[in-house]
C-alpha positions in Angstrom: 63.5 -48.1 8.6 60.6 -49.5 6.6 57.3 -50.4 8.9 56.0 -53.8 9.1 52.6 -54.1 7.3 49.8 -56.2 9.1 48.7 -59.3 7.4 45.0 -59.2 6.4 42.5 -61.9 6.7 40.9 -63.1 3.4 37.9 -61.5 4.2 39.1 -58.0 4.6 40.6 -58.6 1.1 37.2 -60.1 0.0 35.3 -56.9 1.4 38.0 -55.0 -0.6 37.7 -57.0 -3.7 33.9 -56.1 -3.7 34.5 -52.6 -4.3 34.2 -50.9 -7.9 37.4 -48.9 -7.6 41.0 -49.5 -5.9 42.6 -46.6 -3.8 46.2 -46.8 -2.4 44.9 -48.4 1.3 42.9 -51.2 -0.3 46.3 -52.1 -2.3 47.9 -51.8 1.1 45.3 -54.6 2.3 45.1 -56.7 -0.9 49.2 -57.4 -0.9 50.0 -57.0 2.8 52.6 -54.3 2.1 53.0 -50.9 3.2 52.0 -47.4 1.5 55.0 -47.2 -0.7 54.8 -50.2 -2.2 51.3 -50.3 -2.6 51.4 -46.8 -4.4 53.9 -48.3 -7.0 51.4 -51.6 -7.7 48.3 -48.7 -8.7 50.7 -46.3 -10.7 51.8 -49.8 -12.7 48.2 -50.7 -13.0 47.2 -47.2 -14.0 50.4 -47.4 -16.3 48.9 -50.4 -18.2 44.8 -48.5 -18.6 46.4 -45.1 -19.8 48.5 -47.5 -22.4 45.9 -49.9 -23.5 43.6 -45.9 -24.4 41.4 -46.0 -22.1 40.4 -43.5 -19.7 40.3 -43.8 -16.0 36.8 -42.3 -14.1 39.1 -41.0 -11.1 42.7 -39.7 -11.2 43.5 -41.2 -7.9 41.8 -44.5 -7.7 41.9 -47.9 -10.3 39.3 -50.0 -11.1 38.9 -53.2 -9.1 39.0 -55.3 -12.6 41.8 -54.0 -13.9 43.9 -54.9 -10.9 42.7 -58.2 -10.2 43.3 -58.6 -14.0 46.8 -56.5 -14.2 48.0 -58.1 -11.1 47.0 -61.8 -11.4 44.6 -61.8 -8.3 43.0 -65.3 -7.6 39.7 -64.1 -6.6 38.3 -67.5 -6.6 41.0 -68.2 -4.0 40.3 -65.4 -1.4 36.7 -66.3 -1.5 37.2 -69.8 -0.2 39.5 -68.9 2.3 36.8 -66.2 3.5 34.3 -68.8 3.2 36.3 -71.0 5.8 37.4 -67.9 8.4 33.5 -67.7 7.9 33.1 -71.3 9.1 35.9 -71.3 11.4 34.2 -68.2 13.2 30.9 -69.6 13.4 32.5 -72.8 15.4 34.4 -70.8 17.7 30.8 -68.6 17.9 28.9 -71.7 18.8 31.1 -73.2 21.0 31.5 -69.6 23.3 27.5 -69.7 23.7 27.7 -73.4 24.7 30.3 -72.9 27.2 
């Protein structure tokens, strides 16, 4: 039976975004999904360098642009939702030192 994947905030996937190269896990967190499927995305993606000749610094990790580019990732998206979990946490901060 497949296992549930946990839903990541938008900044975990910011955090992951800012990295230079993708591993299996940080697809894992970037999509929500579990190991499988997240080792299918970064084969594709890998799939699409090797075709388009050009060569890839580590055999077992992608880089960040190519996935964001392969995969349609709305960066600009994740970082305004991060920005606002930022905010949101700051409130709930300030509030618990008031209190």
């Amino acid at each position: 039976m497949p296992q549930k994947s946990r839903i990541h905030t938008a900044s975990e996937k910011l955090t992951v975004l800012n990295l230079l190269e993708q591993s299996t896990a940080t697809f894992q967190i970037l999509f929500d999904c579990g190991p499988c499927k997240a080792l299918e995305l970064k084969k594709k993606v890998k799939q699409k360098i090797i075709e388009s000749g050009k060569l890839l610094p580590c055999e077992d990790k992608v880089p960040t642009a190519a996935a964001i580019k392969y995969l349609m990732i709305d960066e600009n998206r994740i970082r305004k939702l991060a920005a606002i979990e930022a905010a949101e946490q700051q409130k709930r901060d300030t509030a618990a030192v008031e209190s």
